[in-house]
BANU-594629 format. One record per atom (N, C-alpha, C): x negated, y negated, z; residue in one letter. Coordinates in steps of 0.05 Angstrom, whole numbers, padded with zeros to 5 digits, always signed. Atoms other than C-alpha are relative to their C-alpha. Example, Ala and Ser with C-alpha at 12.3 -4.5 7.8 and 13.67 -1.06 7.14 Angstrom:
-00018+00024+00000A-00246+00090+00156A-00018-00024+00000A+00016+00024-00001S-00273+00021+00143S+00015-00022+00014S
# end
This chain:
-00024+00003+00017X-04761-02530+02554X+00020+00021+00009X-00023-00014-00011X-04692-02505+02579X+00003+00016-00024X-00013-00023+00020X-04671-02437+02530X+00026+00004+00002X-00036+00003-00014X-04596-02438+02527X+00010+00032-00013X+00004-00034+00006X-04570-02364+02535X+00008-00001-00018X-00019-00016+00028X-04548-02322+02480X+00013+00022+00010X-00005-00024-00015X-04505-02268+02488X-00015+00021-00021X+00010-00018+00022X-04522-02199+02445X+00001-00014-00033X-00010+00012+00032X-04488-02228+02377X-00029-00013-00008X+00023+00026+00006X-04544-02280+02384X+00022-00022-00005X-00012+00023+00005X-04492-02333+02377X+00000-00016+00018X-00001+00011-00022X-04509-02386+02422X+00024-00011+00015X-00027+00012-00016X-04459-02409+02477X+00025+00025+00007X-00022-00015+00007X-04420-02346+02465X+00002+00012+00037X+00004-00016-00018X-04435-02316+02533X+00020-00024+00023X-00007+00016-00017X-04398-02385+02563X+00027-00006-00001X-00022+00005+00012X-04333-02375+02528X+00018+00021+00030X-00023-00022-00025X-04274-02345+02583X+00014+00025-00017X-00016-00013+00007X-04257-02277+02566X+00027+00007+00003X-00030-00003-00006X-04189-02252+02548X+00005+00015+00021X-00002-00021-00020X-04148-02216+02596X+00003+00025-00003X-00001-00028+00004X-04155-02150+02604X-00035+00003-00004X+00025-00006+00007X-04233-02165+02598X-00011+00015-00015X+00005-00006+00025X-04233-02144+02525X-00008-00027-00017X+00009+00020+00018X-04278-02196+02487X+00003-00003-00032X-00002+00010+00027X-04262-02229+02422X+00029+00014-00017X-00015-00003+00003X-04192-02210+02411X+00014-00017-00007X-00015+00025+00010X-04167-02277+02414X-00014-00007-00023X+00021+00015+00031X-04217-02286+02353X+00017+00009-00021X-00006-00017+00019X-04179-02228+02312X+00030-00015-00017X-00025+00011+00012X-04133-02246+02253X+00029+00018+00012X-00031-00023-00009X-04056-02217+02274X+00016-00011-00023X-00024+00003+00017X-04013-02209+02217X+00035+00010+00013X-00031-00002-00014X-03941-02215+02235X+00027-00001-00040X-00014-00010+00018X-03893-02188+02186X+00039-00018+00001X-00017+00018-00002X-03836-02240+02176X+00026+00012-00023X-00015-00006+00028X-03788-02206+02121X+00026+00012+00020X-00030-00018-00007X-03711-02199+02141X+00001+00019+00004X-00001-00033-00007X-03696-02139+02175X+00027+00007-00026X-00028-00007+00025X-03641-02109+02113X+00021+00011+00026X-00026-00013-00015X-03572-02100+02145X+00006+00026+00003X-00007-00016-00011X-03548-02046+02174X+00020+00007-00015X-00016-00003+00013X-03508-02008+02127X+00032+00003+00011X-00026+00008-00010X-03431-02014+02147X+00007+00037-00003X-00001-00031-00008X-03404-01943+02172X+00021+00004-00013X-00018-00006+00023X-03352-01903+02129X+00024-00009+00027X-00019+00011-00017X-03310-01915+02198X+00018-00022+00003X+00003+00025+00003X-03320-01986+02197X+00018-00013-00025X-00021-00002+00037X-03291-01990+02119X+00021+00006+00004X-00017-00009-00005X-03241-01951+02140X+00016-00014+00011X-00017+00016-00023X-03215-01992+02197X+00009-00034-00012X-00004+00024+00016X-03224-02055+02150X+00023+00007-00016X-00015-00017+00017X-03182-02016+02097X+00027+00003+00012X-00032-00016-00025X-03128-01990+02141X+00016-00040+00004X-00018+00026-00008X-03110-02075+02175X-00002-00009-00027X-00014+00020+00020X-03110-02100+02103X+00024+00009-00010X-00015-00020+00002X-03065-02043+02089X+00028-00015+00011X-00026+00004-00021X-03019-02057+02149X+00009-00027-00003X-00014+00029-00001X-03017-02134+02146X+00008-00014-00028X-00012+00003+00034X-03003-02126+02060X+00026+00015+00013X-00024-00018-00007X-02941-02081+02090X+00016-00020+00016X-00009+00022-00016X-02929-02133+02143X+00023-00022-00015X-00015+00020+00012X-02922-02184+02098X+00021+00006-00029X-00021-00012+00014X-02878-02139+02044X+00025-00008+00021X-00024+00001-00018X-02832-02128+02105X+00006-00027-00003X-00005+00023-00002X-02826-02203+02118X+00014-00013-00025X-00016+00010+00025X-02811-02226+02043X+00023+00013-00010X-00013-00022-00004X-02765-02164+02043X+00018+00006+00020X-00023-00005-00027X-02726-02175+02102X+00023+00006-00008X-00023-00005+00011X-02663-02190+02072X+00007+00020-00020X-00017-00022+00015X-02656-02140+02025X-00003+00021+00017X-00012-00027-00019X-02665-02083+02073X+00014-00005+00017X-00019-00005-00017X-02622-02114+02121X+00023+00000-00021X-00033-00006+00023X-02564-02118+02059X+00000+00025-00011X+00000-00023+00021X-02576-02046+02043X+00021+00019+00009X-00032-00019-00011X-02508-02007+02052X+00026-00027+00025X-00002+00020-00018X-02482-02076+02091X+00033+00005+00002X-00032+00006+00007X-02411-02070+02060X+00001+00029-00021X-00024-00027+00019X-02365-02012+02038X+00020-00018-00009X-00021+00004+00015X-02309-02020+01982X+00026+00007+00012X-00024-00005-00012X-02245-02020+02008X+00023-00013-00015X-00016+00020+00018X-02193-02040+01957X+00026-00004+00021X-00025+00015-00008X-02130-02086+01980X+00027+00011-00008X-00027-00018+00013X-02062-02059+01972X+00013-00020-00022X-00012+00018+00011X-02049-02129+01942X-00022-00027-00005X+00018+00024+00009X-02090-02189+01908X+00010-00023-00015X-00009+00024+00016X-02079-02260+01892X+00037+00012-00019X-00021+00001+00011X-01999-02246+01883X+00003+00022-00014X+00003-00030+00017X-02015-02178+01838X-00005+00022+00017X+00000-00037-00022X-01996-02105+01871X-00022+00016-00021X+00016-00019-00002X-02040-02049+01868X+00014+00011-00014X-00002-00014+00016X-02026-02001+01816X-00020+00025+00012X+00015-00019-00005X-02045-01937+01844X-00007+00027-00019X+00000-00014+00020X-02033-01891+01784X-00022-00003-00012X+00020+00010+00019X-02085-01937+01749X-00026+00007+00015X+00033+00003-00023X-02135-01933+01809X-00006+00021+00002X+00004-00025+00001X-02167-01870+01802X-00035-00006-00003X+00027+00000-00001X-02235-01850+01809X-00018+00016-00021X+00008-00010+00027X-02277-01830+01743X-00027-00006-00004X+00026-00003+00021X-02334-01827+01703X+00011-00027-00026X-00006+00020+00006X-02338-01894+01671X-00015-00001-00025X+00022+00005+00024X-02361-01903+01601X-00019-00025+00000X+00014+00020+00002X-02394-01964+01614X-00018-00003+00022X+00024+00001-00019X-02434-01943+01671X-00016+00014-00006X+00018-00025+00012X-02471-01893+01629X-00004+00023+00012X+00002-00020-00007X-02497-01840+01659X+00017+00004+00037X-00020+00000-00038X-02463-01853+01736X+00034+00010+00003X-00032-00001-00018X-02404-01824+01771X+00008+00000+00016X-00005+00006-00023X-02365-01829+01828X+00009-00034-00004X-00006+00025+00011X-02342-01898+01794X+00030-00010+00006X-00029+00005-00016X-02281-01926+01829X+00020-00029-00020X-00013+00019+00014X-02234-01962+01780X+00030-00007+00013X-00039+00016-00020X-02175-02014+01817X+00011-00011-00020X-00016+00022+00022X-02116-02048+01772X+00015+00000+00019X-00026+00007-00018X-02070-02091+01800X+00012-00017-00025X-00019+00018+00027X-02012-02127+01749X+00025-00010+00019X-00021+00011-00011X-01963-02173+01763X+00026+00009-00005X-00028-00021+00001X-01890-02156+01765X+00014-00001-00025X-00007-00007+00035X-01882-02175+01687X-00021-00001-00018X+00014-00018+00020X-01938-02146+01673X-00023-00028-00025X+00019+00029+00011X-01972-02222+01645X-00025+00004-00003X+00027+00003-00022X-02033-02209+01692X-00010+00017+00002X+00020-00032-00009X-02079-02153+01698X-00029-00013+00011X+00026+00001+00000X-02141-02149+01731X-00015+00027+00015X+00023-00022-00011X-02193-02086+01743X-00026-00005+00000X+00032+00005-00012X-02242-02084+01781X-00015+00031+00002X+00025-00033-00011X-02306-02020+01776X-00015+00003+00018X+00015+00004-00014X-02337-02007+01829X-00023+00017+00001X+00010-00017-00008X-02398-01963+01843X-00023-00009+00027X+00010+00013-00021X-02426-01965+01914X-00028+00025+00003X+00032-00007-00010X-02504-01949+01925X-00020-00013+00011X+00016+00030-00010X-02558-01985+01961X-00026-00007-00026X+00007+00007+00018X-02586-02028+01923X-00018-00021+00002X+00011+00015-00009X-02648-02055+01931X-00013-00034-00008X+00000+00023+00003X-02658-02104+01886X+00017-00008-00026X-00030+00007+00008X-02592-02131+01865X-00002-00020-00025X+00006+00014+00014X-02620-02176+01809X-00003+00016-00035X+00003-00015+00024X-02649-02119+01768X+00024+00023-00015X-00021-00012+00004X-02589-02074+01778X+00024-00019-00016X-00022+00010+00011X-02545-02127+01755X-00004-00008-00034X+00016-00004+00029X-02597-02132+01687X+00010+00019-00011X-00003-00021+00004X-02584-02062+01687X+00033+00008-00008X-00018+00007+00004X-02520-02071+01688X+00021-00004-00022X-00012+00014+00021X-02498-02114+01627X-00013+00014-00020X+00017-00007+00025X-02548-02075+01585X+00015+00027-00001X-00016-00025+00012X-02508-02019+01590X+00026-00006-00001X-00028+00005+00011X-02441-02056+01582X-00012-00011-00036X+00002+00012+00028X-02472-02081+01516X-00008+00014-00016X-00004-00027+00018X-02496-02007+01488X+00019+00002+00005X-00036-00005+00007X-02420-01990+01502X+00003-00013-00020X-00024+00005+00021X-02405-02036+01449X+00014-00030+00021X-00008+00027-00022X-02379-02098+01505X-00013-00023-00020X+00000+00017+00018X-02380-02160+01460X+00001-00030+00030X+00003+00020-00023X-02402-02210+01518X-00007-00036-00022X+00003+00025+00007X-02400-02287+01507X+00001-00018+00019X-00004+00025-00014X-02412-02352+01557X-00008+00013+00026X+00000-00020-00023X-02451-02306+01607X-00019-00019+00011X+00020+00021-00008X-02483-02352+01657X+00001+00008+00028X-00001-00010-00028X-02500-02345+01733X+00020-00017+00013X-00028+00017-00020X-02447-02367+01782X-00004+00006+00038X-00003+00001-00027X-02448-02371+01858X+00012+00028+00009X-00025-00022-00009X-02436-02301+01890X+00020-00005+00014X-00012+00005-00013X-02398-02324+01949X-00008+00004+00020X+00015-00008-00019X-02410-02310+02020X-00011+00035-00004X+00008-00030-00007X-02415-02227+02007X-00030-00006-00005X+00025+00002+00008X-02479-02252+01970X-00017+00022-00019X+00008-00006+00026X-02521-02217+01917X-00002-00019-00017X+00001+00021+00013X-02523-02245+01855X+00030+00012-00018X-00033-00010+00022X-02460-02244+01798X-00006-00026-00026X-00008+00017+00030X-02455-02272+01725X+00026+00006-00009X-00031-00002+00017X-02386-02287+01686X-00005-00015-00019X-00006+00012+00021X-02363-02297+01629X+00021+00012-00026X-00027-00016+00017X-02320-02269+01570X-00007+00019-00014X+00003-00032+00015X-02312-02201+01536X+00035-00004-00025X-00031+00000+00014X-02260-02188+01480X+00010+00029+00002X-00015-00026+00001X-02207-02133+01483X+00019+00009-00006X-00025+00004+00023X-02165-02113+01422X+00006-00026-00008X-00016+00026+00007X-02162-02189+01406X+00009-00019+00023X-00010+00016-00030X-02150-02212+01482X-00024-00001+00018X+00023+00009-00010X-02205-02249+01505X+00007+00000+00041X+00005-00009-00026X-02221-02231+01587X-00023-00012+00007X+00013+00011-00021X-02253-02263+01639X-00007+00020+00018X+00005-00016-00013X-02296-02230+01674X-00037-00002+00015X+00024-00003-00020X-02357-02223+01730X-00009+00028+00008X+00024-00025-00015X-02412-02168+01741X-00015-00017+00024X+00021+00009-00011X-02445-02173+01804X-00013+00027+00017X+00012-00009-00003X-02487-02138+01848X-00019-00001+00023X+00014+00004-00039X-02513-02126+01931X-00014+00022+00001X+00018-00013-00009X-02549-02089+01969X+00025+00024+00004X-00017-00027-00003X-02479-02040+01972X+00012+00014-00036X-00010-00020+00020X-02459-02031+01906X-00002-00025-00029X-00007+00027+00012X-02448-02068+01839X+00026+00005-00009X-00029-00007+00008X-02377-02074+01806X+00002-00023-00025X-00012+00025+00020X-02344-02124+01748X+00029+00005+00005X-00020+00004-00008X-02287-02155+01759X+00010-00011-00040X-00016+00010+00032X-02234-02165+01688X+00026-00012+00009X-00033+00003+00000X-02177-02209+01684X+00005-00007-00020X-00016+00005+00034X-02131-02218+01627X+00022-00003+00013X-00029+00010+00006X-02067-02268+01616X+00011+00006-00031X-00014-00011+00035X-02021-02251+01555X-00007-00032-00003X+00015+00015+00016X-02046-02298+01505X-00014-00027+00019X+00011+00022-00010X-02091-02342+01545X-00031+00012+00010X+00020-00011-00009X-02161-02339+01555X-00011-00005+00020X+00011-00001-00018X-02194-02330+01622X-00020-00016+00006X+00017+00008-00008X-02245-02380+01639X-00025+00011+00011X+00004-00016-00014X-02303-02352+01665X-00004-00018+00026X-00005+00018-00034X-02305-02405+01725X+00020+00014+00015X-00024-00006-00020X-02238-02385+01740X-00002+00032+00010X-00002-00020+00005X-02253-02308+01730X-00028+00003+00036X+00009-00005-00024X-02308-02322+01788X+00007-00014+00025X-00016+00003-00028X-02269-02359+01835X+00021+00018+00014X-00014-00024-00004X-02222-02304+01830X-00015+00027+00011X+00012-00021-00002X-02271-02253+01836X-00025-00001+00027X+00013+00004-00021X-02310-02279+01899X+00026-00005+00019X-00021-00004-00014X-02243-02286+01930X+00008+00036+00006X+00000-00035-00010X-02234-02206+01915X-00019+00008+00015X+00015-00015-00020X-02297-02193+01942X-00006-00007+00027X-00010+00004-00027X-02278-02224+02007X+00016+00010+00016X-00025-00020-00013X-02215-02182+02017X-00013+00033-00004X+00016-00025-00001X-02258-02114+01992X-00021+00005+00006X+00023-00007-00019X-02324-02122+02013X-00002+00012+00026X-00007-00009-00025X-02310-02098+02087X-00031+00013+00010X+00016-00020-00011X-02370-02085+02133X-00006+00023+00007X+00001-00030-00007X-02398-02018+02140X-00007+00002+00036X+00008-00010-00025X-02388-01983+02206X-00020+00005+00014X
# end
């Protein structure tokens, strides 16, 4: 009777199996645990943050600039330069003087123009005060809220078309001693001003008070050097 080998183990057949390589037996038998669990990320470097930080930074600034264009290019765009003469009415230079304006509150350096016609029917002054101004919307808020602590009895105040100088401008009527005035506040990136006209007994429109008054600021607006 044929005896079929054994190896040491005593396990028959074992001695017929092909060792692994490296002629280390029963290796390929051994369990291998393999460790499968996500390596955890790599914590992000304070650099790294930084550099993220910084382009959201720059391209939030970016896009300020961009929605922001136009008002920093309108900032000082136009200097005041009053006319020696307007719509048929001379300059009154006596009247044109430069003051401290009760109705600009605390501001001076406030440039007040009158011009009247030659019997005196027609008046209209214009205030000016020139600063840059960046956003010509709130200044012009700012504006009416301090013509209306003065005491300014405003009525029919609605927005109106600046003209080409551009900004924004509202008109409408004020009373004064009983003589209702037409009149427009507006307000750029150079300055803001209100424009007043008054006819002996007739009241001013304020349509007409801003067709009149975007026509002045076509002859005084004047680009800055």
């Amino acid at each position: 009777m044929t005896t079929e080998p054994t190896d040491p183990t005593g396990e028959p057949g074992a001695s017929d199996r092909t060792a692994p390589p490296g002629g280390q037996q029963g290796v390929a038998d051994a369990d291998l645990v393999v460790d499968v669990t996500p390596a955890a990320p790599q914590p992000r470097s304070r650099r790294t943050l930084w550099l993220t930080v910084a382009a959201v930074l720059v391209l939030g600034a970016g896009g300020f600039g961009v929605a922001f264009a136009d008002n920093f290019a309108n900032l000082g765009a136009y200097a005041y330069s009053a006319p020696k003469e307007f719509d048929g009415l001379a300059l009154v230079p006596k009247a044109s003087v430069t003051r401290r304006s009760l109705r600009a509150g605390s501001e001076s350096g406030v440039s007040v123009t009158n011009y009247r016609s030659a019997d005196e029917e027609r008046v209209v002054i214009v205030t000016v005060y020139e600063k840059h101004i960046f956003t010509p919307s709130s200044e012009l808020d700012d504006l009416l809220a301090r013509q209306r602590a003065s005491g300014a009895t405003v009525t029919d105040l609605h927005d109106v078309d600046p003209g080409e100088r551009g900004g924004v401008m509202k008109c409408g009527n004020t009373d004064d001693d009983g003589q209702q005035l037409g009149f427009c506040d507006w307000s750029d990136g150079s300055m803001w001003a209100t424009y007043q006209e008054a006819v002996r007994d007739t009241t001013v429109a304020p349509d007409t008070a801003a067709s009149h008054a975007r026509a002045f600021r076509a002859l005084a607006e004047v680009p800055s050097s």
